[in-house]
Structure formats: C-alpha cells, structure tokens
N, CA, C and O atoms as CSV, one atom per row, in Angstrom:
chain,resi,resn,atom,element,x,y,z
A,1,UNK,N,N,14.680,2.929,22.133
A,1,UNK,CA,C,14.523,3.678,20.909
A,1,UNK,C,C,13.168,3.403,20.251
A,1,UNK,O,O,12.528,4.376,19.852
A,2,UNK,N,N,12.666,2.159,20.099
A,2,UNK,CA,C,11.479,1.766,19.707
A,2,UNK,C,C,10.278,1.995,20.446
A,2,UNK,O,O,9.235,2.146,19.811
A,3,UNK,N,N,10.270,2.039,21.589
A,3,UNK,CA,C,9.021,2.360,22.633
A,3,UNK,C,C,9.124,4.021,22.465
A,3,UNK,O,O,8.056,4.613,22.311
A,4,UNK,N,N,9.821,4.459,22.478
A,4,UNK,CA,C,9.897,5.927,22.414
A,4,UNK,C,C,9.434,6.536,20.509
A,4,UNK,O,O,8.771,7.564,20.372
A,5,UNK,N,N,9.794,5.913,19.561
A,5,UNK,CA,C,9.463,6.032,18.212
A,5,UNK,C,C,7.833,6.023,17.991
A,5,UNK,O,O,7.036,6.795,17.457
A,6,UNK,N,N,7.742,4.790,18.654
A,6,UNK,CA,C,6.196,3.873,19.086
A,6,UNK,C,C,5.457,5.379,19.749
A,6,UNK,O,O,4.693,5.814,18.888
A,7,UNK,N,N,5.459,5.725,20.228
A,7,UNK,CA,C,4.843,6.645,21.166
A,7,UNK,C,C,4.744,7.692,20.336
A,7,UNK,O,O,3.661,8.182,20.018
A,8,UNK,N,N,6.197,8.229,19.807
A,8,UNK,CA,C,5.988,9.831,19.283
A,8,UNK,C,C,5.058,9.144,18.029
A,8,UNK,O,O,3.938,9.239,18.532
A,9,UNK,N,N,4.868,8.553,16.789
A,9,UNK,CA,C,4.119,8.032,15.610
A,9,UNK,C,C,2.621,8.179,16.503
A,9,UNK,O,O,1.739,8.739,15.852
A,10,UNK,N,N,2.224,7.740,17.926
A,10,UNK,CA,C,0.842,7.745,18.115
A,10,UNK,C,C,0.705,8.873,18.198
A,10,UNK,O,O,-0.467,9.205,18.020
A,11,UNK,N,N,1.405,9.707,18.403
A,11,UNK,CA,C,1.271,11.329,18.384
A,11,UNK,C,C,0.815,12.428,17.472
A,11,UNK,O,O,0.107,13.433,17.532
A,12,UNK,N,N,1.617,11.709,16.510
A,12,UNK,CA,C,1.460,12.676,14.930
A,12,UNK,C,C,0.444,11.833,13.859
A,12,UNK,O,O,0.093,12.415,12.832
A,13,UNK,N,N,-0.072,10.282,14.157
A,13,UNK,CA,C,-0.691,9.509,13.602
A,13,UNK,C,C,-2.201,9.916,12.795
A,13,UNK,O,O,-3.090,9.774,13.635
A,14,UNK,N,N,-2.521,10.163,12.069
A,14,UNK,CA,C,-3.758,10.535,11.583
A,14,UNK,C,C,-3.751,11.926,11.006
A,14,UNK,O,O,-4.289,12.142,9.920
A,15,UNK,N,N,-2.911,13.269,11.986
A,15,UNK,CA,C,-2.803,14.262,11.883
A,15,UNK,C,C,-1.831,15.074,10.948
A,15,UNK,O,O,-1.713,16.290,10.798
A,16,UNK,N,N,-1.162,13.995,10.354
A,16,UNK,CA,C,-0.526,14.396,9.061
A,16,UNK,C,C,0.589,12.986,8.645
A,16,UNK,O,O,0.550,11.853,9.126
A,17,UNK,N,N,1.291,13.390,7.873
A,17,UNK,CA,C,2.179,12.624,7.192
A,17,UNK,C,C,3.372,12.968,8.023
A,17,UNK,O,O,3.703,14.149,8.122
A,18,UNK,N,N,3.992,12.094,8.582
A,18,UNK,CA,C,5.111,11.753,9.225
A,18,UNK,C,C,6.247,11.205,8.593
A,18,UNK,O,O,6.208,10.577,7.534
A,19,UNK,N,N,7.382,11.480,9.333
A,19,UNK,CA,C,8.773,10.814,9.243
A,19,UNK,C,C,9.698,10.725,10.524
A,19,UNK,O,O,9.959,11.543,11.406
A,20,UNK,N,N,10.148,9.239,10.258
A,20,UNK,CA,C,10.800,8.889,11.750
A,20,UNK,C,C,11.944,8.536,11.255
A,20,UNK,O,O,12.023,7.953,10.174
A,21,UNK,N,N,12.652,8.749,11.757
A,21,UNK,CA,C,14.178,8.432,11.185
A,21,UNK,C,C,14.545,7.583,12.560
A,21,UNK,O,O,14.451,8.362,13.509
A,22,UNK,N,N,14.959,6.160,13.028
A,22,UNK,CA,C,15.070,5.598,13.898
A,22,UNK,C,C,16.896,4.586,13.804
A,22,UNK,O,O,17.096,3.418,13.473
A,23,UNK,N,N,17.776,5.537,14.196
A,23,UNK,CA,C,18.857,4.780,13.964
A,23,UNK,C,C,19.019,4.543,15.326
A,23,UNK,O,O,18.918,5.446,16.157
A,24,UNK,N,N,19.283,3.294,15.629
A,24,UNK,CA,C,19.841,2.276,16.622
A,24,UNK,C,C,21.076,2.675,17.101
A,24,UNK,O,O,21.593,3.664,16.582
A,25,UNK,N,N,21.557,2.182,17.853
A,25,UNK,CA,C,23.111,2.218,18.840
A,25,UNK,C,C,23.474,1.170,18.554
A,25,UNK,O,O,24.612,0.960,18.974
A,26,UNK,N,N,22.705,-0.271,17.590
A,26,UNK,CA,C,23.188,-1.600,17.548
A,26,UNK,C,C,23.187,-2.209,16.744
A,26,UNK,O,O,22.214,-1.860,16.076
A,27,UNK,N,N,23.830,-3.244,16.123
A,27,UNK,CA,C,24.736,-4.057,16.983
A,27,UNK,C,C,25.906,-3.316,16.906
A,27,UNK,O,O,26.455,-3.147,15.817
A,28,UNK,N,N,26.565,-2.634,18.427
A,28,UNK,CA,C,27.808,-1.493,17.942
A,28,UNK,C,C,28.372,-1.826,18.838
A,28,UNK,O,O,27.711,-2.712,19.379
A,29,UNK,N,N,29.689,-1.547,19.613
A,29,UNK,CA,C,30.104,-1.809,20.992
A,29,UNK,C,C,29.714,0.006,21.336
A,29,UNK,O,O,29.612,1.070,20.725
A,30,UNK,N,N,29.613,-0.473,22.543
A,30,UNK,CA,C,29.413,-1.208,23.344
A,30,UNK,C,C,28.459,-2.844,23.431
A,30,UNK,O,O,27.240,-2.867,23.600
A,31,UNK,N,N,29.106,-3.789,23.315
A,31,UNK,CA,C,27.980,-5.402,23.045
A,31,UNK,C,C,27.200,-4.966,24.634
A,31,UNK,O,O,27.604,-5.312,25.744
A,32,UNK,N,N,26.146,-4.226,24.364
A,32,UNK,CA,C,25.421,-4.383,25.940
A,32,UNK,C,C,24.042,-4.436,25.259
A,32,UNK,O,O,23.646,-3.583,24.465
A,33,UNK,N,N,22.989,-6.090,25.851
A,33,UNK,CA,C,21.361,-6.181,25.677
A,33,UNK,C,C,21.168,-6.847,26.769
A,33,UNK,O,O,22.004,-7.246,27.580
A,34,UNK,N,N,19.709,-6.986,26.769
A,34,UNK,CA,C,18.981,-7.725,28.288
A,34,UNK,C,C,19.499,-9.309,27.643
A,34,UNK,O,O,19.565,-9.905,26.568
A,35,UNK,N,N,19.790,-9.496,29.040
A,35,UNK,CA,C,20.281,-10.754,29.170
A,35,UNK,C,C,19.764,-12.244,28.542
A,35,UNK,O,O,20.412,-13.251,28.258
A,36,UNK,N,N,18.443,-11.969,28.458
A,36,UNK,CA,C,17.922,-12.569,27.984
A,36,UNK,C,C,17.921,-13.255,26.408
A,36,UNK,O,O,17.412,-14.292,25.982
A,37,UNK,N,N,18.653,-12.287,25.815
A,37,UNK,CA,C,18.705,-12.161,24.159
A,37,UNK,C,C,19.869,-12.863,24.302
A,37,UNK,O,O,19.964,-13.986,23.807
A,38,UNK,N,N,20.837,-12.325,24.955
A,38,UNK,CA,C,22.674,-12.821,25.188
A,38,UNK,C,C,22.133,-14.875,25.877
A,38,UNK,O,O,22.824,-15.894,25.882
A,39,UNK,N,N,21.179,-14.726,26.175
A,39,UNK,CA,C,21.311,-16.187,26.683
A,39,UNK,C,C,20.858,-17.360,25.785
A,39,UNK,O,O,21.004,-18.582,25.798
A,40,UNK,N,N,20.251,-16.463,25.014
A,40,UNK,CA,C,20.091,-17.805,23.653
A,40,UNK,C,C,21.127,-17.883,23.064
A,40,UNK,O,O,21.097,-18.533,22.019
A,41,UNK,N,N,22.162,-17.394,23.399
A,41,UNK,CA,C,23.705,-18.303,22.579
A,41,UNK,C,C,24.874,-18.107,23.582
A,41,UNK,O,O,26.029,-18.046,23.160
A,42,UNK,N,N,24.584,-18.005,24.933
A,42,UNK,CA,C,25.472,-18.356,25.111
A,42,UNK,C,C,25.777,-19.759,25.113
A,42,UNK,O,O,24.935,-20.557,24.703
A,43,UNK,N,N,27.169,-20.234,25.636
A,43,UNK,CA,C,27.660,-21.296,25.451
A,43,UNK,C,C,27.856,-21.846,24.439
A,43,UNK,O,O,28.579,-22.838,24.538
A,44,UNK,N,N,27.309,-21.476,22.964
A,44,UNK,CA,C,27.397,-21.837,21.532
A,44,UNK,C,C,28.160,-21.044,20.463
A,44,UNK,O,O,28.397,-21.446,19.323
A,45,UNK,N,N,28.565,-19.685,21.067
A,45,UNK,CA,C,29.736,-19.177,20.616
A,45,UNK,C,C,30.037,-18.206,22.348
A,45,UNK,O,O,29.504,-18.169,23.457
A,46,UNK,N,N,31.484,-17.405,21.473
A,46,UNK,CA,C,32.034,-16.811,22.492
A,46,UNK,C,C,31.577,-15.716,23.024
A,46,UNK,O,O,31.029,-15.111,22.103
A,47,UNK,N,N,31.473,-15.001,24.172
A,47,UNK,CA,C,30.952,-14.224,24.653
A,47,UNK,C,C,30.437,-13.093,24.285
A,47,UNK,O,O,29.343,-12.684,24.674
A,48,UNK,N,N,31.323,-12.398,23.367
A,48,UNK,CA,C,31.593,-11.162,22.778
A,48,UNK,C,C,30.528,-11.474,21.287
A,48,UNK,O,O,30.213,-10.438,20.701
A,49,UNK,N,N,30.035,-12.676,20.731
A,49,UNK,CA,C,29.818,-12.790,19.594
A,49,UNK,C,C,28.012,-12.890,20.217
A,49,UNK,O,O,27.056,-12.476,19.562
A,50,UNK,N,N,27.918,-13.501,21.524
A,50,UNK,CA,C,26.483,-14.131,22.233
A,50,UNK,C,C,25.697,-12.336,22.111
A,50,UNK,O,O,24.594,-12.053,21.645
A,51,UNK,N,N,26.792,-11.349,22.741
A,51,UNK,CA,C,25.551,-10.176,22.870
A,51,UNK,C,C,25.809,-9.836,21.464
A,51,UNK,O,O,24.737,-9.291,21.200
A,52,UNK,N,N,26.449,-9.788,20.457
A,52,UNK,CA,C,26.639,-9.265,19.378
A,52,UNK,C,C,24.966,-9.925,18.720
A,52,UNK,O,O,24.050,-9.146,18.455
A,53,UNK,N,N,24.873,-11.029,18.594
A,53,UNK,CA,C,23.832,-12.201,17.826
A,53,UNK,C,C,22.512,-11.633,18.955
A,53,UNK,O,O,21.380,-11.468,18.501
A,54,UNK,N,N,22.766,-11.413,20.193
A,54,UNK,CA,C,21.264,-10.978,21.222
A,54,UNK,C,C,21.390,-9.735,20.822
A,54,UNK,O,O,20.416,-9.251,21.397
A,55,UNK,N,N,21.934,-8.764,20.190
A,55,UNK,CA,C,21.703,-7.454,19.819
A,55,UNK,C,C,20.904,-7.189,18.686
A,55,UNK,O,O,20.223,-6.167,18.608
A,56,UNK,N,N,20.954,-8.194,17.655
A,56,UNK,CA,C,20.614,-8.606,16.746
A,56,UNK,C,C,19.393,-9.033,16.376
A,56,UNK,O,O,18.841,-8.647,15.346
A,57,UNK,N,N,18.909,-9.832,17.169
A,57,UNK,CA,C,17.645,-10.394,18.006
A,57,UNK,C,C,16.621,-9.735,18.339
A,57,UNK,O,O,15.475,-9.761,17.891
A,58,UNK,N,N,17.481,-8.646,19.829
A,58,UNK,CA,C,16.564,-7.607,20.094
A,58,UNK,C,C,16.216,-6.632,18.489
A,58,UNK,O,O,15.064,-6.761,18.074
A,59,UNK,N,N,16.838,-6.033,17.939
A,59,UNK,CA,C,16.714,-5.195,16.664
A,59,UNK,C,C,15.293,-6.124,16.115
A,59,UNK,O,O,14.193,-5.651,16.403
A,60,UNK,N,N,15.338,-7.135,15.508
A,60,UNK,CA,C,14.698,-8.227,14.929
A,60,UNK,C,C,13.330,-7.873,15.699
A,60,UNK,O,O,12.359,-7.426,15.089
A,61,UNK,N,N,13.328,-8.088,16.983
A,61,UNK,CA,C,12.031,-8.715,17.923
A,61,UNK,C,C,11.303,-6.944,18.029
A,61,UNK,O,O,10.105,-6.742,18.225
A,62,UNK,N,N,12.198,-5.994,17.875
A,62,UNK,CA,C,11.214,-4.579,18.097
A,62,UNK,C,C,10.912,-3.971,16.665
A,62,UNK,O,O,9.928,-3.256,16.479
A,63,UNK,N,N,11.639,-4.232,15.856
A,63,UNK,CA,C,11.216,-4.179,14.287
A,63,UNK,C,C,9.663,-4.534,14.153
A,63,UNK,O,O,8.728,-3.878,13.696
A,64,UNK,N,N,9.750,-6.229,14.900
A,64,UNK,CA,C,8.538,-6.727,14.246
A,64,UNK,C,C,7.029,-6.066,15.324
A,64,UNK,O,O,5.814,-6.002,15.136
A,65,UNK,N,N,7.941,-5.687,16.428
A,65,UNK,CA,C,6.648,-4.899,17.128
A,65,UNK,C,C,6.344,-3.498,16.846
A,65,UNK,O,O,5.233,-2.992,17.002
A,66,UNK,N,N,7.605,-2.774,16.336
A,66,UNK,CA,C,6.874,-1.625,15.317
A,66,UNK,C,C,6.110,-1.776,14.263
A,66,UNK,O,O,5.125,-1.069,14.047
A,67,UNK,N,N,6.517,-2.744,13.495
A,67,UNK,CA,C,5.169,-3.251,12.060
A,67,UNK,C,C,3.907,-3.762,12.611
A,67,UNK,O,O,2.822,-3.671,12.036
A,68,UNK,N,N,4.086,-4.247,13.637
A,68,UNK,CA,C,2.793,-4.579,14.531
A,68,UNK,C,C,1.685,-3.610,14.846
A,68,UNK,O,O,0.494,-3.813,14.611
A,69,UNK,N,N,2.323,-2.282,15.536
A,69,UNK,CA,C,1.510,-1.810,15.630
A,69,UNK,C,C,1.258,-0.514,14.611
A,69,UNK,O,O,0.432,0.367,14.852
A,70,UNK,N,N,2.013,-0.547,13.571
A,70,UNK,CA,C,1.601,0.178,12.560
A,70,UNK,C,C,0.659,-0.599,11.516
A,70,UNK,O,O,0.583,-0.177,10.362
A,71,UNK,N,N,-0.127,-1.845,11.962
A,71,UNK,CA,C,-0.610,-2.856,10.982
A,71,UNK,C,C,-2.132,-2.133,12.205
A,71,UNK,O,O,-3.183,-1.534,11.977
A,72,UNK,N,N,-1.518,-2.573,13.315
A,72,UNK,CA,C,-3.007,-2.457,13.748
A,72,UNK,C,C,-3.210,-1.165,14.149
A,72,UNK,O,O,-4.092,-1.215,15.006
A,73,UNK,N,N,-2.822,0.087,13.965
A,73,UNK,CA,C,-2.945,1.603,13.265
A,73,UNK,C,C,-4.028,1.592,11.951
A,73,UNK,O,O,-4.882,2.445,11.713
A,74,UNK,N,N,-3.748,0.448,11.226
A,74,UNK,CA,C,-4.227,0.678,9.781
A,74,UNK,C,C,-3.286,1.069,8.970
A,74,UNK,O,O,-3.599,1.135,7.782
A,75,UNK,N,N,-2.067,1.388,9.314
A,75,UNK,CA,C,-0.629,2.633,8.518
A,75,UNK,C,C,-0.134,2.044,8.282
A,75,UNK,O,O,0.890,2.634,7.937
A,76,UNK,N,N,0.091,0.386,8.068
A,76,UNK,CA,C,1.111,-0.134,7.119
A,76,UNK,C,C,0.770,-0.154,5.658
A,76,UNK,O,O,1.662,-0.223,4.812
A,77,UNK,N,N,-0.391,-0.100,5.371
A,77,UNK,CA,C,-0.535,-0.108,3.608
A,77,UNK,C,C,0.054,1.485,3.189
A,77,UNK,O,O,0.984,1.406,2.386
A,78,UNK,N,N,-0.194,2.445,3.453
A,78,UNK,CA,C,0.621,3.833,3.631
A,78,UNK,C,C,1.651,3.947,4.210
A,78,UNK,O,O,1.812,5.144,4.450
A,79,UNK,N,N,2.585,3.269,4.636
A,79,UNK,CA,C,3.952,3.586,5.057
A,79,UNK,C,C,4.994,2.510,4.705
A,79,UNK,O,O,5.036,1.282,4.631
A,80,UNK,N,N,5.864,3.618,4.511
A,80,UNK,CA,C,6.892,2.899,3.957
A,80,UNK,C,C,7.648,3.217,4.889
A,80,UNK,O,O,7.693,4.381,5.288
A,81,UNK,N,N,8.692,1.846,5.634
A,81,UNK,CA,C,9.281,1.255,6.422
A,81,UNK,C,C,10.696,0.841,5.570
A,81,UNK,O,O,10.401,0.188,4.570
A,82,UNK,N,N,11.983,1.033,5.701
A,82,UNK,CA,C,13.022,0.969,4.768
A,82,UNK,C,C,14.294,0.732,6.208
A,82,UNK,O,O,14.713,1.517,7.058
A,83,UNK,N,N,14.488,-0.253,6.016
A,83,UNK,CA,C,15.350,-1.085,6.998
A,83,UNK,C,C,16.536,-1.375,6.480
A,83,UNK,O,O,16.675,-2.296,5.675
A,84,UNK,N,N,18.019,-0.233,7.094
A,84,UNK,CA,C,19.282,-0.679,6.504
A,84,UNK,C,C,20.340,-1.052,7.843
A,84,UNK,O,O,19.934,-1.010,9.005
A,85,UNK,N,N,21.165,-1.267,7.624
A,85,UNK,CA,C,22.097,-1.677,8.475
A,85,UNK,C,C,23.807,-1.470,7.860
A,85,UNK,O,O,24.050,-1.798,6.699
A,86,UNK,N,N,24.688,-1.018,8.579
A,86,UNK,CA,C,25.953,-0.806,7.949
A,86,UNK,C,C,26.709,-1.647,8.053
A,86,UNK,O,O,27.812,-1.569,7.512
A,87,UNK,N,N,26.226,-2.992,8.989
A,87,UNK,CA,C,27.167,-4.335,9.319
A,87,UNK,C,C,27.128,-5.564,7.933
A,87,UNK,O,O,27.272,-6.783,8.027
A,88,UNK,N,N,26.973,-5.038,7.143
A,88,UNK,CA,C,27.395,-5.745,6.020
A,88,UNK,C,C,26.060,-6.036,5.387
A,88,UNK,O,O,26.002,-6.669,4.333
C-alpha cells in the first residue's frame, strides 16, 4: 500500500495539490506480515498476538518511510499527514 502511495505522490508531486487517502488492511485478520516483523515477538507472547504487534511494526516502519520521503521531496512543511486507527 505504501510503495504504491509512494509512487502515485511522485506522480502528481509539484504539479498540483494532492490527496491520498491510504487505508491499510492492518492490523485486521487476516494476522498475515513478513516474517520478520512476527519474529521480534515471537516466543514473548502468543502467536496470534506476535503478527498482530509485527503488523503494527510494519504500519510504524512504512509510516516513517512515507514522512521520509515526503521530507526529502521538500513536502512535509506543506502537507498535512493525519494518522488514525480504529483499534482503539
């Protein structure tokens, strides 16, 4: 969702005023992320809670690479970025 957001913004970037509306699939069940995220907890809670917390993670880790490259765009002092979530 983010590499694809990432891409269409370089598209329309400069050439006018944009809006991205970027809602996620996560943290939702299906609990499915790269394994990698699920492996920083496993064994420290239960299975079902490890991809829930690596879903979480991932969200976290592409957030901060969308502000990334809207910083080095120049478009973060002009954009407003508004981050909600329905999991409480």
């Amino acid at each position: 969702f983010f590499a694809h957001a990432t891409r269409w913004i370089d598209t329309v970037r400069g050439k006018q005023p944009f809006f991205c509306y970027l809602a996620t699939n996560a943290p939702h069940a299906p609990l499915d992320c790269p394994d990698d995220y699920v492996a920083k907890y496993a064994g420290k809670v239960k299975d079902d809670v490890a991809k829930f917390y690596g879903m979480i993670g991932n969200i976290d880790d592409n957030v901060g690479r969308l502000l990334d490259q809207l910083e080095a765009w120049n478009l973060s002092r002009d954009t407003i970025v508004i981050f909600l979530t329905d999991n409480g």
